[in-house]
N, C-alpha and C positions, 0 to 999 in steps of 0.2 A: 547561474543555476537554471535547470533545464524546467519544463514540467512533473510534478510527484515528487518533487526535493531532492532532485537527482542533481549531482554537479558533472557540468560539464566536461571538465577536465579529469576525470578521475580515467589516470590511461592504463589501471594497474585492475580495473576490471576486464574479465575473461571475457570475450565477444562469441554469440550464435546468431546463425541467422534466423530471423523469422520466418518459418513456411508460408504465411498469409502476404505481409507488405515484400519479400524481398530481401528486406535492410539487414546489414549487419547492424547491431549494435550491444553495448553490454548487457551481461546475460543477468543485471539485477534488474530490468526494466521488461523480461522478458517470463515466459512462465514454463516451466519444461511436464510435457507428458512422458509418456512410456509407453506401450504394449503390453496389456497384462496375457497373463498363460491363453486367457479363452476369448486374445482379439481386441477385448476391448480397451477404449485411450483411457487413462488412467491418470488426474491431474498431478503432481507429484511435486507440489509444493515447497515439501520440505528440501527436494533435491537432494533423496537419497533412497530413490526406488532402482536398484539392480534395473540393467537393461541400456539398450542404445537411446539417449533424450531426444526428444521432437518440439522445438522451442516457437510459440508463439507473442508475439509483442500484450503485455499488462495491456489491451484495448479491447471493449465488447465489439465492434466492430471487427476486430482485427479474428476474432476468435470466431465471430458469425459466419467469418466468409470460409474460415479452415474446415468449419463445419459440416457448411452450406455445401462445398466445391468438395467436400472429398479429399480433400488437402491431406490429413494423416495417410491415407492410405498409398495417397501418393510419394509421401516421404517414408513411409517405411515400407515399401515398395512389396505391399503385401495389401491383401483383405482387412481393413480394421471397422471396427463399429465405433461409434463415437454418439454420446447419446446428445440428442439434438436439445438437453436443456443444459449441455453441457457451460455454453456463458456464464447462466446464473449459478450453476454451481461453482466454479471455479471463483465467481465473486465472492457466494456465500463463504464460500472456503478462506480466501485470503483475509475478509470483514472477519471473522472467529480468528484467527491467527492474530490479527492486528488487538482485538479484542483484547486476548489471552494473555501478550506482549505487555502490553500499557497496564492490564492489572499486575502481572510479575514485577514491575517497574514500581508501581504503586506500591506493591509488599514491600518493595526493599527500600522501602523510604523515600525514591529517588523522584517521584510525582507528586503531584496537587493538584486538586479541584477548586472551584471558585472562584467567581471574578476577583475581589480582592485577594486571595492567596496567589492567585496568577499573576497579579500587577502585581504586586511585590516580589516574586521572583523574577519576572520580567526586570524591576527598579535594579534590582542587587546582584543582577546577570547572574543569575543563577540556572536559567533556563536556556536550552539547547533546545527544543520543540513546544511549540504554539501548536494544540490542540481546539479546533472550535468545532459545533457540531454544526452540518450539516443545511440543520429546519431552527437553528438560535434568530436570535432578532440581529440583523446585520448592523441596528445603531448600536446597540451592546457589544458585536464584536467587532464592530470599526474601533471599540474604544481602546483595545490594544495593539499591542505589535510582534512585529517577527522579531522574534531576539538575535540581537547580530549577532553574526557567520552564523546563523542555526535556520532553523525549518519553523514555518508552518503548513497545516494540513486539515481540510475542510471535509474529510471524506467521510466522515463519522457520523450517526446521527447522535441526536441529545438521548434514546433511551441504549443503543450502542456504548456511545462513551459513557454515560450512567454505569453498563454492566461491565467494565472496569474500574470502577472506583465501587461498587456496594452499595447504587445509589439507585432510582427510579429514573432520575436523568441526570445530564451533567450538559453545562452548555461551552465549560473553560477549562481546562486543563494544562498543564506542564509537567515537560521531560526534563530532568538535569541529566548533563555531561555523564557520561559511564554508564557502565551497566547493559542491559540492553536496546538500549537508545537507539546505538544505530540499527538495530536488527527492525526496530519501528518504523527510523524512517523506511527502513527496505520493503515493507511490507504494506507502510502507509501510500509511498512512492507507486505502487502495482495498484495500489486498491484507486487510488486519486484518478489512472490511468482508467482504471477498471469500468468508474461510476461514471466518466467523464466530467469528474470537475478539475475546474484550472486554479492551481496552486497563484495563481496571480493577483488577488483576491480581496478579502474584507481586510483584514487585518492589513496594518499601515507601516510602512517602514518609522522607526525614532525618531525625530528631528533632534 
């Protein structure tokens, strides 16, 4: 498993390159613009804004330099503006999607909040995604683990993952299998990228 809960092997993902590093690689790890009517990049998240994509890699970094260098203008081989806080938004954009995601999850039954609801579906493998926030106490979430074959993700903070569950904060959370799970990890996966934290983390493999 890669970094952002990407698997490595997954060879049935569509590949872009990124304008900024170069690399080819699959286009979930990747964030695609557009051109809108009056010039300007337009981040297009959902990937389904009409128009030719211009794909750079989930990294602020990666996005600073497409910025910085004039990089869209260069791939779309035209005049473009691209507003220079474009990073953070593009962050804030995917943190609300990821947000949005984990609460729809929540409605359908298919989540939980709290350390002991977590370690219990954690015990009864119930859980597909390890949710911890961000600014939690790392002896509290060393105390659990990544559910095997499944994901954890640190990208979140406690009053973030709060406003998916109804709450003021949340420091623990779980996904079960189905639903839109995987659409989380895809999203959790960009943002981890995004913040720059490494999925390699608190949380402990099961002995």
């Amino acid at each position: 498993m890669s970094r952002g809960g990407r698997d490595k092997d997954r060879d049935d993902d569509p590949e872009r390159r990124c304008i900024a590093t170069g690399e080819v690689q699959p286009k979930r790890g990747l964030i695609r613009f557009v051109i809108g009517p009056d010039g300007q990049v337009v981040p297009d998240l959902a990937e389904k804004l009409p128009g030719r994509g211009i794909w750079v890699a989930a990294d602020k970094a990666a996005l600073q330099k497409a910025v910085g260098k004039n990089l869209f203008s260069r791939a779309a081989k035209a005049p473009v503006q691209a507003d220079p806080n474009l990073p953070d938004l593009v962050e804030a954009g995917v943190a609300r999607r990821l947000i949005d995601l984990v609460s729809l999850t929540r409605k359908a039954g298919r989540a939980v909040a709290g350390f002991e609801k977590v370690k219990g579906w954690l015990a009864e493998g119930r859980a597909k995604v390890l949710l911890q926030a961000s600014d939690g106490s790392e002896r509290g979430k060393g105390k659990l683990w990544t559910p095997t074959g499944g994901r954890w993700f640190g990208c979140l903070t406690a009053s973030e993952l709060g406003l998916s569950f109804g709450r003021d904060h949340v420091i623990h959370g779980a996904l079960a299998k189905g639903g839109l799970t995987d659409k989380v990890i895809l999203e959790a996966g960009r943002l981890t990228g995004l913040r720059g934290h490494d999925d390699g983390n608190t949380a402990v493999g099961k002995e």
